[in-house]
C-alpha positions in Angstrom: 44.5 0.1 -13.6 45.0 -2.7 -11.4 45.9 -0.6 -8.7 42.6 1.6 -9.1 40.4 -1.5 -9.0 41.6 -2.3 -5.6 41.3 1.0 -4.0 37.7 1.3 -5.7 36.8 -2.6 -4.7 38.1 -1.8 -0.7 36.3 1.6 -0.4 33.4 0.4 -1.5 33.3 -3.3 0.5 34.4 -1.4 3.3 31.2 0.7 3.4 28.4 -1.4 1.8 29.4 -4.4 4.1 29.1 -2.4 7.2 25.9 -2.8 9.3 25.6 1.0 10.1 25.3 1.2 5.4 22.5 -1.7 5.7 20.7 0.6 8.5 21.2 3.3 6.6 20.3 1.9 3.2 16.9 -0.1 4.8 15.9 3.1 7.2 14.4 5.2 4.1 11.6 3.0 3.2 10.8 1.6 6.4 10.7 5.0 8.0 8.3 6.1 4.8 6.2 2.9 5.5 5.9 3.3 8.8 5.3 7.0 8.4 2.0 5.8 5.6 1.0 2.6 8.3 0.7 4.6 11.2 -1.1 6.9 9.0 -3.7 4.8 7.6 -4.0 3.1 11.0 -4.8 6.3 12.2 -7.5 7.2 9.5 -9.3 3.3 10.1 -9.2 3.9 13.8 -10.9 6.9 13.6 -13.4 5.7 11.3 -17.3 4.0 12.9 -19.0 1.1 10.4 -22.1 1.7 12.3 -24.9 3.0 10.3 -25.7 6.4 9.8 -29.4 7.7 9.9 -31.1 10.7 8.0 -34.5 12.6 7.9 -36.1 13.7 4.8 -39.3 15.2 6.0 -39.1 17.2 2.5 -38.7 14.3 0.2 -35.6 15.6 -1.4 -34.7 12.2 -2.0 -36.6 9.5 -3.7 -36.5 5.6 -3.4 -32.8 6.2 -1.9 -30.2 3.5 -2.7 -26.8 2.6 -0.8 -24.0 3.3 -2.7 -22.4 0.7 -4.2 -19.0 -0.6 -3.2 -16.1 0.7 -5.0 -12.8 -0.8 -5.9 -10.6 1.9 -4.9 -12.0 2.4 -1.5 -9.7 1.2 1.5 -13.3 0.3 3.6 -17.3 0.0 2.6 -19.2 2.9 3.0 -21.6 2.4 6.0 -25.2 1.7 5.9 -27.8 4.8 5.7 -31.3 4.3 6.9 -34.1 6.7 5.8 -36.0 7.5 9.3 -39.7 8.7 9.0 -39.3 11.2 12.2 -36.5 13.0 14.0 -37.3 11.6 17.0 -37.6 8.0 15.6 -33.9 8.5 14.6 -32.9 10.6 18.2 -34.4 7.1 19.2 -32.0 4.9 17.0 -28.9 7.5 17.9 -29.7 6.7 22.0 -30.2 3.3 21.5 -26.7 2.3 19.7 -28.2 1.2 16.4 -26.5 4.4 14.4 -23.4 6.6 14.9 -25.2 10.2 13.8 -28.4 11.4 12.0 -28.8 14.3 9.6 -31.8 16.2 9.1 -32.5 17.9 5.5 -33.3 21.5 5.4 -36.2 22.5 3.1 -33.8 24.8 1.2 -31.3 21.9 0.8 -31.3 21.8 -3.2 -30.2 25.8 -2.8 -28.2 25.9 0.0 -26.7 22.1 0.5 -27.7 23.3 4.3 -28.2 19.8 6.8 -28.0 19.4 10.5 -26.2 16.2 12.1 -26.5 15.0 15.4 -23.9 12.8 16.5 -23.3 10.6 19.0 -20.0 10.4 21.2 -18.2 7.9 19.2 -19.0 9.2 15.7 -16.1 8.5 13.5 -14.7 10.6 11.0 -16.1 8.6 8.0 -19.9 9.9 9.1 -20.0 13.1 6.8 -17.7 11.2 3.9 -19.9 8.7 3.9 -23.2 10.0 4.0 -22.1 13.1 1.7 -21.5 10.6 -0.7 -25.1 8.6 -0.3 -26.0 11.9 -1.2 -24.4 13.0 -4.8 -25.5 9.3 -5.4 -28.6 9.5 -5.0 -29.2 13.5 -6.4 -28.0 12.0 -9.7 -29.1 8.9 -9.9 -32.0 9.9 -12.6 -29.4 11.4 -14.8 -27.3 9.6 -17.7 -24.8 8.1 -16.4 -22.1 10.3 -18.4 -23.9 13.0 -16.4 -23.9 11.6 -13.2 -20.6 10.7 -13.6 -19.7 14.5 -14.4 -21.5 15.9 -11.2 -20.1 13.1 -9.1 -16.3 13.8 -9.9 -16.7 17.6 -10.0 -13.9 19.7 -12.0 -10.4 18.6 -13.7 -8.8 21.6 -14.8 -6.2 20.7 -17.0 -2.8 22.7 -17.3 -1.5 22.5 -21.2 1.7 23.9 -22.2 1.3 26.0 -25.7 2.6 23.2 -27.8 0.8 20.2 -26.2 3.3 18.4 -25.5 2.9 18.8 -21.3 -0.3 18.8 -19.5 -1.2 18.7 -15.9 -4.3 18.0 -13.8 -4.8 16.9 -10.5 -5.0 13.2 -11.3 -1.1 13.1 -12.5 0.0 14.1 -9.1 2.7 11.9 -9.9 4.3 14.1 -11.9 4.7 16.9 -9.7 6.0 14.9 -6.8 8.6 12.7 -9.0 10.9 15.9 -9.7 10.5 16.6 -5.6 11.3 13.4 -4.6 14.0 12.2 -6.6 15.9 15.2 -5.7 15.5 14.9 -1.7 17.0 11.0 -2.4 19.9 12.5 -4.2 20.7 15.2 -2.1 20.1 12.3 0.9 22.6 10.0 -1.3 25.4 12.7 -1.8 25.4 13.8 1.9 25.8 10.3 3.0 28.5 9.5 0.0 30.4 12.6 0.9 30.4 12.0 4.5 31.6 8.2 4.2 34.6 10.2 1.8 35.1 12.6 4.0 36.0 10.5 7.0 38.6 7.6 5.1 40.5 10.9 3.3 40.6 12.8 6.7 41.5 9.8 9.2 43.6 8.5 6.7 45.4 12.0 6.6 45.4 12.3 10.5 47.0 8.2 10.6 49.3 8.9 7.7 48.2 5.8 6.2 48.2 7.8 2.8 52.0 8.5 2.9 52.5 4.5 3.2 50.2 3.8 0.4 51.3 6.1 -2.1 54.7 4.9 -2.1 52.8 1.7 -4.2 50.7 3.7 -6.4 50.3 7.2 -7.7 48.4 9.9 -5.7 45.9 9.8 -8.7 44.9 6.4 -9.2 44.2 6.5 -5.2 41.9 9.5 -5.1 40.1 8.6 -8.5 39.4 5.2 -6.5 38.4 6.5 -3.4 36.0 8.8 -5.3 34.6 6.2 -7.6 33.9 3.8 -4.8 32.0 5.9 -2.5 30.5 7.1 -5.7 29.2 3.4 -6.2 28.3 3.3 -2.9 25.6 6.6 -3.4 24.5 5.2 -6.4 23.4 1.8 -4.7 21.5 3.5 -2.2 19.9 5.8 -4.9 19.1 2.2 -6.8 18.2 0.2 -3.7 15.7 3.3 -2.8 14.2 3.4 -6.1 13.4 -0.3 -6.3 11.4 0.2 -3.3 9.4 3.0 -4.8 8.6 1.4 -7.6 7.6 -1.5 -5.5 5.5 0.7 -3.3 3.7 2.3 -6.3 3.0 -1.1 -7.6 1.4 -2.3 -4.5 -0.3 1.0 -3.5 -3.6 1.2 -5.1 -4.4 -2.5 -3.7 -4.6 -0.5 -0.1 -5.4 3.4 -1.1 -7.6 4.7 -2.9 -5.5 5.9 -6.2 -7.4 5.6 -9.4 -4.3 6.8 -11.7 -2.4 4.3 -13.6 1.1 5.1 -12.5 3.1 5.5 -15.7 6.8 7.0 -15.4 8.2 9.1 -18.7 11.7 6.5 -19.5 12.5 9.7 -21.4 12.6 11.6 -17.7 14.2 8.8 -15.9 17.2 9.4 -18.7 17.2 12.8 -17.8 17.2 12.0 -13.9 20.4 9.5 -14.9 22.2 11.8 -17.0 21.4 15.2 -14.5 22.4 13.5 -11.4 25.6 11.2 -12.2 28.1 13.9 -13.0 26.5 16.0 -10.6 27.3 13.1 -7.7 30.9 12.5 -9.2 31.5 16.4 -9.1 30.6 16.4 -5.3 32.6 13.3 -4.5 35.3 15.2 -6.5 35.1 18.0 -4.3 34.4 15.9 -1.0 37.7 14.3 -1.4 39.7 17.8 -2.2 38.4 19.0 1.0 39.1 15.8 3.1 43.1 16.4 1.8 43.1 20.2 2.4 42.0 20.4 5.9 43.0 18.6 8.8 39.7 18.0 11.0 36.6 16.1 10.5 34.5 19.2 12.2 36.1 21.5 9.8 35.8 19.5 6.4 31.7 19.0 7.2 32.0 22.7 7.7 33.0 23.4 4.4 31.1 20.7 2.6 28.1 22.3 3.0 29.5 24.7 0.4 28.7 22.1 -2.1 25.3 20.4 -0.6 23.3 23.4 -0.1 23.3 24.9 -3.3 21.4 21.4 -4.5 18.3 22.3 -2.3 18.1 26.2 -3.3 15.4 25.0 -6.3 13.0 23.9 -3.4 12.8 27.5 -2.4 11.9 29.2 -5.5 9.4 25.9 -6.6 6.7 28.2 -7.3 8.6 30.3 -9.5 9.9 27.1 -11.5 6.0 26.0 -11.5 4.3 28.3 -12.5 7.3 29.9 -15.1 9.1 27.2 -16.2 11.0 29.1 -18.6 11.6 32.5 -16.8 15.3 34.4 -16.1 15.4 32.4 -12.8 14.3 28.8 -13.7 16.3 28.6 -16.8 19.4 30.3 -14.5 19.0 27.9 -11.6 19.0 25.0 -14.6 22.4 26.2 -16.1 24.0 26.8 -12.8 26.2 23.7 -12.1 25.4 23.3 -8.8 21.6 24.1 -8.8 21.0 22.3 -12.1 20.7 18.7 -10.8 17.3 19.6 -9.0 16.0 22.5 -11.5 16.5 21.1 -14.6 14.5 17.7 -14.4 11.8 19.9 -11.9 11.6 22.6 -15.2 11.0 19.2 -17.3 7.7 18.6 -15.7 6.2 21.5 -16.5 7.5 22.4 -20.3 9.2 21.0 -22.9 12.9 21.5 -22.5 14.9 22.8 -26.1 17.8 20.5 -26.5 20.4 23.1 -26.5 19.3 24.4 -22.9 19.6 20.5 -22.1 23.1 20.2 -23.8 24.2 22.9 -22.3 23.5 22.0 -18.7 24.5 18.5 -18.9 27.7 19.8 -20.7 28.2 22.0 -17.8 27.4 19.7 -15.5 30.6 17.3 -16.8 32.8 20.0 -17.1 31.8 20.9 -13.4 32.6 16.9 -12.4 36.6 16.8 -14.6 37.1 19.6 -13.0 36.7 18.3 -9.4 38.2 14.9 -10.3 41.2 16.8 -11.1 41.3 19.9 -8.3 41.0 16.7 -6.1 44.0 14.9 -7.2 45.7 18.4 -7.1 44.4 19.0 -3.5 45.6 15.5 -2.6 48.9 15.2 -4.3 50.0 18.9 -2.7 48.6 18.1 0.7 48.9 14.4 1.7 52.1 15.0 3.3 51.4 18.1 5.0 50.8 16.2 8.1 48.8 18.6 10.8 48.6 21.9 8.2 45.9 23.3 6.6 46.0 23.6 2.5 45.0 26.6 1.6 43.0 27.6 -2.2 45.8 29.6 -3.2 48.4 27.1 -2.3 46.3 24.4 -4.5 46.1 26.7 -7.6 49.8 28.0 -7.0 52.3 25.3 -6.2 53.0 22.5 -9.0 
């Protein structure tokens, strides 16, 4: 046991200590805030707090008000003056005092039709803005329940048949959870297997591994290499998570999200239990392929074997959407190496029976003792087949 610690303690110092790991670990959520900066910089540049003017020769509107400030908005609306004339706002527009001017059509109530004259640097923000000094005012005699009702437009809510799921657009974050926990894990295991891939193989091609197993079994050193990288996926899959709960702490202060973030700890069980024998079952069979081949080129080769299966859910997310519980949903959730993305996606959208959950899980485990042994097998026949290639039947063959 003693032995094991050691290998697992250096294989994962060796990688977590690294500066290339602390690049690696830090470029996720600065490239993702970078990516939402440069994208709200983008929106504020684009965006004019001059005034914007309108014409009413109708008298669609009466005693107008500016709408008041709210607490979700990134920036105040502008300021929309009422001009008697067209030509006193064409006047206002050539003069600098406003950004654009609408004019109301006569038919407006029927048709919502209105002109706008712009100037050349209008900002994006003009028919936002003064689309919503419109509803606000349009309403603004109504009760406010009313008002309210005509100002937010639809929610069509989604509700399974026995009530326990329901979707609607303003629980968006349960739609992009299942999505994005399952592009960080299949980011994680790449990563992991790749950092397991190069010790087994250079180790191999150094024949390091035939000095070190003359001091412990070939066992004990696989099952440590394995659970040390496996440590080292799981504290980028940890670190990464902090910084998303962080971020979804902090986000409504700067965008305008009105949903209370609340996260099932039901799910986040499921996401835990799904995903940890899945990443010890592709560690597993990372490290049998690092001991059967003989070149780093060749083992990435074949380890997309194993990692490309976890992204086949993504192509059939309609299916699992909209049919949570058809023939290839509830297939893709029992298939070992398609489950660890399907079967928490299928949890969004319908209540899972516990013996489908059982089952997957169960297979799942069975999938990762499996690959824990075939690698010790793998590594055991082929560590001192220096510069030969093990084959499948050879690992499943020889004793």
């Amino acid at each position: 046991m003693k032995k094991f610690l050691l290998v697992f303690a250096y294989e994962y110092k060796r990688h977590v200590l690294r500066k290339r790991f602390i690049f690696a670990i830090l470029s996720m959520p600065l490239m993702v805030g970078f990516v939402i900066g440069l994208s709200y910089l983008t929106v504020r540049l684009n965006e004019n707090p001059s005034p914007i003017g309108y014409v009413d020769p109708y008298h669609i509107i009466d005693n107008p008000q500016q709408v008041p400030p709210s607490p979700t908005s990134t920036s105040p609306a502008v300021r929309v003056i009422n001009y008697d004339t067209e030509n006193a706002a064409k006047d206002a527009l050539a003069a600098g005092d406003i950004q654009a001017y609408y004019v109301l059509s006569q038919n407006y109530m029927n048709s919502g039709e209105a002109t706008m004259v712009s100037g050349p640097n209008a900002g994006n923000n003009a028919s936002t803005d003064f689309g919503d000094f419109l509803r606000y005012n349009l309403v603004s005699g109504l009760p406010q329940v009313d008002a309210t009702r005509l100002i937010n437009g639809n929610n069509l809510i989604v509700r399974s048949l026995d009530g326990a799921r329901e979707m609607n657009a303003n629980n968006w974050i349960s739609i992009v959870l299942p999505l994005l926990s399952g592009v960080l894990f299949f980011i994680a295991v790449n990563i992991t297997g790749g950092y397991l891939l190069q010790a087994v193989v250079e180790e191999k091609e150094n024949r390091t591994m035939e000095i070190l197993v003359t001091s412990i079994s070939p066992t004990q050193l696989m099952a440590g290499k394995i659970t040390g990288d496996l440590m080292v996926g799981l504290t980028e899959l940890v670190v990464w998570i902090m910084f998303a709960i962080v971020g979804l702490s902090i986000a409504p202060k700067f965008l305008p999200i009105d949903q209370t973030i609340n996260i099932d700890p039901g799910y986040m069980v499921l996401l835990l239990v799904t995903f940890l024998p899945a990443f010890i079952a592709v560690a597993g069979f990372m490290g049998a392929i690092g001991s059967m081949v003989t070149e780093m080129r060749e083992a990435q080769q074949l380890a997309g074997l194993f990692t490309l299966p976890l992204v086949v859910p993504y192509w059939f997310v309609t299916s699992i959407m909209f049919n949570p519980n058809g023939p290839v949903a509830l297939g893709m959730s029992m298939f070992p190496f398609t489950a660890p993305i399907a079967l928490p996606m299928r949890a969004i959208f319908t209540t899972l029976p516990f013996w489908q959950v059982a089952i997957s899980i169960s297979l799942l485990w069975a999938l990762a003792i499996f690959s824990l042994w075939f690698a010790g097998r793998v590594f055991r026949l082929g560590m001192l087949q220096y510069g030969k290639r093990l084959s499948l039947r050879d690992a499943f063959n020889r004793g």
